[in-house]
N, C-alpha and C positions, 0 to 999 in steps of 0.2 A: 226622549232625551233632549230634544230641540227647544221645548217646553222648560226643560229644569235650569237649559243653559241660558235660558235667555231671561229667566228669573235671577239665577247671580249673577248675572252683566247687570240688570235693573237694582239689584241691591247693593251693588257696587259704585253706585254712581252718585256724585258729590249731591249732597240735598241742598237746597237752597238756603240763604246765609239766614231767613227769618224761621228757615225750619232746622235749625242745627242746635243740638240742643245746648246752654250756656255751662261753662266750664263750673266745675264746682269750686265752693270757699267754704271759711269758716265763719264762725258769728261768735262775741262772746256769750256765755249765758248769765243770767240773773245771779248767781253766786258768785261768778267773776267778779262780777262788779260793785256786789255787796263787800266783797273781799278787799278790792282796791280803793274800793270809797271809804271802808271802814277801819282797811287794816286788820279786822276780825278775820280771820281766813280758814274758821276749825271747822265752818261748816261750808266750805267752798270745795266745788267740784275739780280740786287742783290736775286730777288725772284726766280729766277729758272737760277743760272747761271753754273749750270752743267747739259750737256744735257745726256739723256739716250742712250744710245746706245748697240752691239752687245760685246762680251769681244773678244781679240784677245792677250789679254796680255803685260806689259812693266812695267814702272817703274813710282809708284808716287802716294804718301797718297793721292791728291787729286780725286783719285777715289774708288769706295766701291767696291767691288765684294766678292760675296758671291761662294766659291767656293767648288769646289766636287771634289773626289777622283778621276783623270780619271784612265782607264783600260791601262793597259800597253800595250806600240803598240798606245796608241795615238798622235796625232798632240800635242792638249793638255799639255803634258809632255814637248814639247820640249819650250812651249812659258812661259818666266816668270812672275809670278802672282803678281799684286799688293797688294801692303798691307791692311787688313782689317782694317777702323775703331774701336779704341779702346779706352778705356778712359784716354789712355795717346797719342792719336793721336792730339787731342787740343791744349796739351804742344807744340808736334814738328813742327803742324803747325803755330801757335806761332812766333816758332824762324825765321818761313820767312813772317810773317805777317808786310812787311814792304814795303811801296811805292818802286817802281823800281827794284824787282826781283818776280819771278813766278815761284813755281815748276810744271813745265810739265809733265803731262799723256801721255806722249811719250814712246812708247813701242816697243821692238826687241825680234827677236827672242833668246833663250838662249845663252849665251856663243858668240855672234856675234854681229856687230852691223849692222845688216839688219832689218832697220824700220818694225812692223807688218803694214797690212792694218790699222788699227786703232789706230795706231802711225805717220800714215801717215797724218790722217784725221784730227789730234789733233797736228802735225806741221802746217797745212794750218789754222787751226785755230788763231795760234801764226801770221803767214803771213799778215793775215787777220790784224790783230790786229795791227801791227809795220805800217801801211796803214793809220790808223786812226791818224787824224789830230793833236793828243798828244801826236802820239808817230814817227810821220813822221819826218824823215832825224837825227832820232837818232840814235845811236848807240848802240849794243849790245854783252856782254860775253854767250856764249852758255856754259855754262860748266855741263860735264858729271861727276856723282861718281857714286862708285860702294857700296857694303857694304867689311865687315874685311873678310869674307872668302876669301882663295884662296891666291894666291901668290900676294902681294904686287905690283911685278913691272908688273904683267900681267893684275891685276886688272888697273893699272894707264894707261895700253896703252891700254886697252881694253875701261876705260872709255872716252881715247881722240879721237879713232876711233868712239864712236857712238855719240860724240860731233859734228866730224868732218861729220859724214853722216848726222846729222840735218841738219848743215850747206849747205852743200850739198844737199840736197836735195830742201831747202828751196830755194837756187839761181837756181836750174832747174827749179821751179816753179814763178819765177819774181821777187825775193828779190836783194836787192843791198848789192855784196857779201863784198864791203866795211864797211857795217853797222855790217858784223857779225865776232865775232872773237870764235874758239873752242878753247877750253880747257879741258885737263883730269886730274883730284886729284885724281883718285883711291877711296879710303877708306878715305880721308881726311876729314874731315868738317862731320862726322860724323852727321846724324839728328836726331837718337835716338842711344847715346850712351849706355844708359842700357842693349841695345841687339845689339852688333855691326855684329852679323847675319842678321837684322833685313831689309824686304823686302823695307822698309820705306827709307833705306840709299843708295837705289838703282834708282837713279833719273836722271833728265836731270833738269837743273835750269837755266831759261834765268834771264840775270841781263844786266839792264841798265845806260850805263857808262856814257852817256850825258845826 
């Protein structure tokens, strides 16, 4: 008995912050995005077009994460969190609910623009997508923002280097690096101006120019 109980004191007890496992999110999928880039939407997975997945962190209303304080000293701390759903998230989605642009769940580590694993997985998605018979041999603006914190002109190069690593990344993986053009606005184009801190104005946006 002394055995069983000192097994559930041991299972009960807080794991450490790099062994906890990361709260879950969603990601859009590949018809999402053919959907909003094309406006085509018959063959878009409208009932379940965000798929669940592991959180690793980046930038974009279009996924929910429910998050927790991490311990200092964690991985955690260093990847930036997505914006929570809120009942002005509607509004700002809104302003891009429009044929031929897509905010991306594309996600980096902080302060750099090194795709997360799951920033990674959520470009191939996009890849996937530009493949698709609606949106084949078109063309497209990758453009990066940042939110109003922080300096201006560091915000603007910081958001054209993680434009430029989509880009990038996504011609390593079979895109035609003619179709894609990066862009950095920094703080510009703000998507929830009521909080221009706000994790929401911190995104990657593909927009299609043909």
């Amino acid at each position: 008995m002394t055995r069983y109980l000192l097994a559930a004191t041991v299972a009960l007890l807080p794991l450490p912050a790099f062994a906890q496992a990361a709260p879950a999110a969603l990601e859009k999928s590949s018809d999402q995005i053919v959907c909003e880039l094309s406006g085509d939407c018959g063959q878009a997975d409208t009932a379940g077009t965000e798929q669940p997945r592991p959180e690793n962190r980046g930038f974009s209303i279009a996924r929910r994460v429910a998050t927790a304080a991490p311990a200092t000293g964690s991985r955690e701390r260093l990847i930036e969190r997505p914006v929570t759903k809120s009942a002005d998230a509607g509004k700002m989605t809104a302003k891009l609910a429009t044929a031929g642009r897509s905010n991306a769940a594309i996600t980096f580590i902080t302060g750099s623009a090194e795709l997360t694993g799951d920033g990674k997985r959520q470009a191939l998605q996009f890849l996937t997508a530009i493949k698709a018979p609606q949106l084949s041999g078109k063309r497209f603006d990758v453009n990066g923002y940042t939110d109003a914190s922080g300096n201006p002109a560091t915000n603007r190069a910081l958001s054209q280097k993680r434009a430029q690593a989509v880009v990038d990344f996504l011609v390593s993986n079979g895109a035609n690096r003619g179709q894609l053009a990066a862009h950095g606005y920094g703080s510009d184009k703000l998507l929830d101006t009521s909080n221009p801190a706000s994790a929401a104005n911190r995104r990657v946006e593909f927009v299609k120019v043909n």
